[in-house]
PAVO-568032 format. One record per residue (C-alpha): residue in one letter; residue number from 1; x negated, y negated, z. Coordinates in steps of 0.2 Angstrom, whole numbers. Layout:
N
{pado: A; roba: NUM; X: X; Y: Y; Z: Z}
...
END
This chain:
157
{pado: X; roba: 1; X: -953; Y: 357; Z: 42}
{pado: X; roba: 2; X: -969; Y: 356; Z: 31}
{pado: X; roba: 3; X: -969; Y: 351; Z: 14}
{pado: X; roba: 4; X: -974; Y: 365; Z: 1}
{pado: X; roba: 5; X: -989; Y: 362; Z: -9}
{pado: X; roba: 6; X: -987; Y: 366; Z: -27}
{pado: X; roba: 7; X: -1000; Y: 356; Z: -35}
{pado: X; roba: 8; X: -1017; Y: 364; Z: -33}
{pado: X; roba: 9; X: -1030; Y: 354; Z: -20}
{pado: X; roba: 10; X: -1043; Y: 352; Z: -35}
{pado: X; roba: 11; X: -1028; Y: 347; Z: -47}
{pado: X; roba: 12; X: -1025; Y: 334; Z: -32}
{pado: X; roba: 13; X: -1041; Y: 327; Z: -29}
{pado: X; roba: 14; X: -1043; Y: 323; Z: -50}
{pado: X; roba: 15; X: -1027; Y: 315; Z: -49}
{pado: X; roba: 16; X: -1031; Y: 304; Z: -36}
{pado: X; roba: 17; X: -1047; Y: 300; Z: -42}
{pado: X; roba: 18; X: -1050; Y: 278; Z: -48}
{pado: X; roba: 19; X: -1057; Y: 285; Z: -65}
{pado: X; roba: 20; X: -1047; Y: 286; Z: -76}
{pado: X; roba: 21; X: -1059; Y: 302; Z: -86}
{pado: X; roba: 22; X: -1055; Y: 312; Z: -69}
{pado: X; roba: 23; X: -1039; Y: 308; Z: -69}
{pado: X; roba: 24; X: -1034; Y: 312; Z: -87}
{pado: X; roba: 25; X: -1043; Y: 328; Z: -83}
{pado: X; roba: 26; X: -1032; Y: 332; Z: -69}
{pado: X; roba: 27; X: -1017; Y: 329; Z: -79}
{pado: X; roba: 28; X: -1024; Y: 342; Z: -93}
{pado: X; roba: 29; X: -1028; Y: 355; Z: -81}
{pado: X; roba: 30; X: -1008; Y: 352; Z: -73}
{pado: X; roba: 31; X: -1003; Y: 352; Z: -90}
{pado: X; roba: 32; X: -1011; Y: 370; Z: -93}
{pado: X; roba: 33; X: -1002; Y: 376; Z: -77}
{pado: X; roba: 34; X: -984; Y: 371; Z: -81}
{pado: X; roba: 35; X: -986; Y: 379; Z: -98}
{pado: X; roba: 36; X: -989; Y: 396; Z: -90}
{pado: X; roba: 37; X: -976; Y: 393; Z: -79}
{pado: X; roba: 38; X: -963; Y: 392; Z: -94}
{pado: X; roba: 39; X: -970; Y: 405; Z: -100}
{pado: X; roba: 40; X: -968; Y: 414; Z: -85}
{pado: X; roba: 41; X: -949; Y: 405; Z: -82}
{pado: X; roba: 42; X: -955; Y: 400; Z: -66}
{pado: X; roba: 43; X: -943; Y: 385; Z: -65}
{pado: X; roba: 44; X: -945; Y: 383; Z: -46}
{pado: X; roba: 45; X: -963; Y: 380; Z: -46}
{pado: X; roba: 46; X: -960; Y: 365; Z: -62}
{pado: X; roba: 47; X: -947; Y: 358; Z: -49}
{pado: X; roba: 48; X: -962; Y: 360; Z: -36}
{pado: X; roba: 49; X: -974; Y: 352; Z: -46}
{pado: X; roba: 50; X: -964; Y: 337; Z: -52}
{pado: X; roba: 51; X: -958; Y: 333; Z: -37}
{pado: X; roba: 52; X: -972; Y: 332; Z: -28}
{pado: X; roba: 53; X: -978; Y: 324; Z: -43}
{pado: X; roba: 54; X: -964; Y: 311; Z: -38}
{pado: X; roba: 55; X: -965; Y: 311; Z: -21}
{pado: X; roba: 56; X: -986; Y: 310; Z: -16}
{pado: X; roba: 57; X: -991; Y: 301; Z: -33}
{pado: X; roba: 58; X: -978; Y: 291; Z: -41}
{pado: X; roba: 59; X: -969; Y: 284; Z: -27}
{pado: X; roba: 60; X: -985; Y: 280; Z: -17}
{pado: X; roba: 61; X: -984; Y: 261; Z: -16}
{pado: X; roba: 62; X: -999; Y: 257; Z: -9}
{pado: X; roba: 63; X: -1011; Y: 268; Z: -17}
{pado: X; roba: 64; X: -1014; Y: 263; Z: -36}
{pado: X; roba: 65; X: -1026; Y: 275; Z: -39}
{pado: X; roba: 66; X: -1013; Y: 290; Z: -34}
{pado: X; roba: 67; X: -998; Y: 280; Z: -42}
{pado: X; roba: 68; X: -1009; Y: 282; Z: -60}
{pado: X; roba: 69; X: -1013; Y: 298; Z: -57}
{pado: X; roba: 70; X: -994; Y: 302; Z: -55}
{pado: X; roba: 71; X: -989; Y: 294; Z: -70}
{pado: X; roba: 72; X: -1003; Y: 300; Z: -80}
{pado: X; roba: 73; X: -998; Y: 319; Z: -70}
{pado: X; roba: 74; X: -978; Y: 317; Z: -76}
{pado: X; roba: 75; X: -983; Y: 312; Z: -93}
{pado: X; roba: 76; X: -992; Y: 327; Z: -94}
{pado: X; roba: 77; X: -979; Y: 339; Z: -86}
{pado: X; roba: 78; X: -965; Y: 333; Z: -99}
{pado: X; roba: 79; X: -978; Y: 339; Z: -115}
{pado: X; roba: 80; X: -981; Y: 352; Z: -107}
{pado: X; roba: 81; X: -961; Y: 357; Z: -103}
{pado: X; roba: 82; X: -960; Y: 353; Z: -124}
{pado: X; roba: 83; X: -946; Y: 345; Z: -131}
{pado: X; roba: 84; X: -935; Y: 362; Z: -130}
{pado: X; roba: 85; X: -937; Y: 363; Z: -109}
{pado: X; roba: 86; X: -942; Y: 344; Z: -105}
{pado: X; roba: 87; X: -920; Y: 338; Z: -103}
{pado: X; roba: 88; X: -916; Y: 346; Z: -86}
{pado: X; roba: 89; X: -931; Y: 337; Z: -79}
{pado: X; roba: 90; X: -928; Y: 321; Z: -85}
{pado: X; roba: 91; X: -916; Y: 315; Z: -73}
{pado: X; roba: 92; X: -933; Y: 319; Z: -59}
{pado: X; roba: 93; X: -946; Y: 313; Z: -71}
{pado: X; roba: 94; X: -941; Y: 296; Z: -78}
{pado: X; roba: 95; X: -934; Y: 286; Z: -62}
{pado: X; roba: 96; X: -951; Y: 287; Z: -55}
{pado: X; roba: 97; X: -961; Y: 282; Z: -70}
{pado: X; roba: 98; X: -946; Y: 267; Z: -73}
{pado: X; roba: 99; X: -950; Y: 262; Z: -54}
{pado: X; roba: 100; X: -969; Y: 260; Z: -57}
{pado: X; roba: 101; X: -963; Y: 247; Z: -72}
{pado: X; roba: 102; X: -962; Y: 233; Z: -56}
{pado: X; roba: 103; X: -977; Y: 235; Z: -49}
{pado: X; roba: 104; X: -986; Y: 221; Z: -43}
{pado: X; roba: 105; X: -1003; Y: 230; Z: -51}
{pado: X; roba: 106; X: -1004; Y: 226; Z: -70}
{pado: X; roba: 107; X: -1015; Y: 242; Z: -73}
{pado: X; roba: 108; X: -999; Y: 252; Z: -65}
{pado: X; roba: 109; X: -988; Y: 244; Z: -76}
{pado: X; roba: 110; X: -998; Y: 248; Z: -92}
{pado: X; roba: 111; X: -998; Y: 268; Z: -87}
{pado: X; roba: 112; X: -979; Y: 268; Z: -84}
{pado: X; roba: 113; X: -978; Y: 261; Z: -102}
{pado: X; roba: 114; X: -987; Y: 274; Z: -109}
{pado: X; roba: 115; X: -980; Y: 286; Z: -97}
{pado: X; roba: 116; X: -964; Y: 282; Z: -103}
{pado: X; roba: 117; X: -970; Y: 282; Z: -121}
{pado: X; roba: 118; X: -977; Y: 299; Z: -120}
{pado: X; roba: 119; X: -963; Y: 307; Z: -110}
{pado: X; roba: 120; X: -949; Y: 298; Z: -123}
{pado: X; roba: 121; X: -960; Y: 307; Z: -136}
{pado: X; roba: 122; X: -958; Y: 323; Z: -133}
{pado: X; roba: 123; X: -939; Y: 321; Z: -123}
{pado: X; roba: 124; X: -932; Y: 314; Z: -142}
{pado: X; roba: 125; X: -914; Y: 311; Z: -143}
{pado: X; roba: 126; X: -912; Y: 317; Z: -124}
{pado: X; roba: 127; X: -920; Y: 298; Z: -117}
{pado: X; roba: 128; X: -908; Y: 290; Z: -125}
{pado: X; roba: 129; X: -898; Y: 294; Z: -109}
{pado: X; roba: 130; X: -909; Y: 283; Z: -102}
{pado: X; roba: 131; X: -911; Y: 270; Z: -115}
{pado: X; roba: 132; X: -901; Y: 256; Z: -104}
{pado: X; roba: 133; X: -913; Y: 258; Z: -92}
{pado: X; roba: 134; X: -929; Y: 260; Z: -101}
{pado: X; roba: 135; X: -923; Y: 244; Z: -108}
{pado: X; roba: 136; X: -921; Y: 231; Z: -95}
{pado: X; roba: 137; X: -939; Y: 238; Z: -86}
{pado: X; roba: 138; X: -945; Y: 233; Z: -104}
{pado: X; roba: 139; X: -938; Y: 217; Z: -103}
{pado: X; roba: 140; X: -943; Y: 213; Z: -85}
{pado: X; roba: 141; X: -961; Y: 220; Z: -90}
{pado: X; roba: 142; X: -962; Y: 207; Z: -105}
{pado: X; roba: 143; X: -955; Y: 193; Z: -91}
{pado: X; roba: 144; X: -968; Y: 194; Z: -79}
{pado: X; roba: 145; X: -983; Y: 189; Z: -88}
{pado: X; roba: 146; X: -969; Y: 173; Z: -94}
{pado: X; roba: 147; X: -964; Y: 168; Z: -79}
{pado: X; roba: 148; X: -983; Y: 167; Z: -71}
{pado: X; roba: 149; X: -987; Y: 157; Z: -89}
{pado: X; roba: 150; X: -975; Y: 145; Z: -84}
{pado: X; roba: 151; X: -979; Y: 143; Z: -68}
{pado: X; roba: 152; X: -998; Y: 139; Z: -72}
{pado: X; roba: 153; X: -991; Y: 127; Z: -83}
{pado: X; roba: 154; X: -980; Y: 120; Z: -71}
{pado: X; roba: 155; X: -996; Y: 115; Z: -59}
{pado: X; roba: 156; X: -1005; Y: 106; Z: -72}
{pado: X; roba: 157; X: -990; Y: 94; Z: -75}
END
């Protein structure tokens, strides 16, 4: 059974893109096309988008370039849902952008944090159903770069 496609192509290729100026625009042009689809309450095409948001972007462990343009692409949805629609897509939104914050790739990690940011922006008092989890990827992101200090230092002695 095929996949369906709610993302359009051109929207696809600007997330996909390695700068970051065409990804950004990608993500402002998605962002026009979930907000005419609250306004048409077309709920099964958001749940379209952010899943394949999820499943082709986010999730796509060995492609930086589309993991960015996910998070950058599911930042964008939740402004985009506003902080009155944003809760019911939360639970498909942030385990994704939490997933990203143990990636090998520094630069993958630095957009799930914003990700997040941005997405905890709009969602308000409704992250705090994820706060336990928000806050150990925090912690485990502030370990890393520890852990490989210590380890440098550990060679010299």
């Amino acid at each position: 059974m095929a996949t369906a496609i709610y993302v359009d192509p051109a929207i696809q290729r600007l997330l996909n893109d390695k700068l970051y100026d065409k990804r950004k625009q990608g993500a402002l042009e998605l962002e026009r096309v979930i907000r005419e689809a609250v306004a048409k309450g077309d709920h099964v095409r958001i749940r379209g988008i952010i899943d394949q948001l999820c499943r082709d972007y986010a999730y796509a462990v060995h492609q930086p370039h589309a993991r960015n343009g996910g998070l950058i692409g599911l930042a964008a949805a939740a402004i985009a849902l506003g902080s009155e629609e944003v809760a019911p897509y939360l639970t498909s939104i942030v385990p994704p952008v939490l997933a990203c914050f143990t990636c090998q790739d520094a630069r993958v990690r630095y957009y799930a944090c914003e990700s997040m940011y941005n997405i905890a922006k709009v969602a308000k008092g409704e992250i705090l159903l994820y706060f336990n989890d928000i806050f150990d990827a925090l912690c485990k992101v502030g370990v890393v770069p520890l852990v490989v200090c210590w380890l440098r230092i550990q060679s010299y002695l």
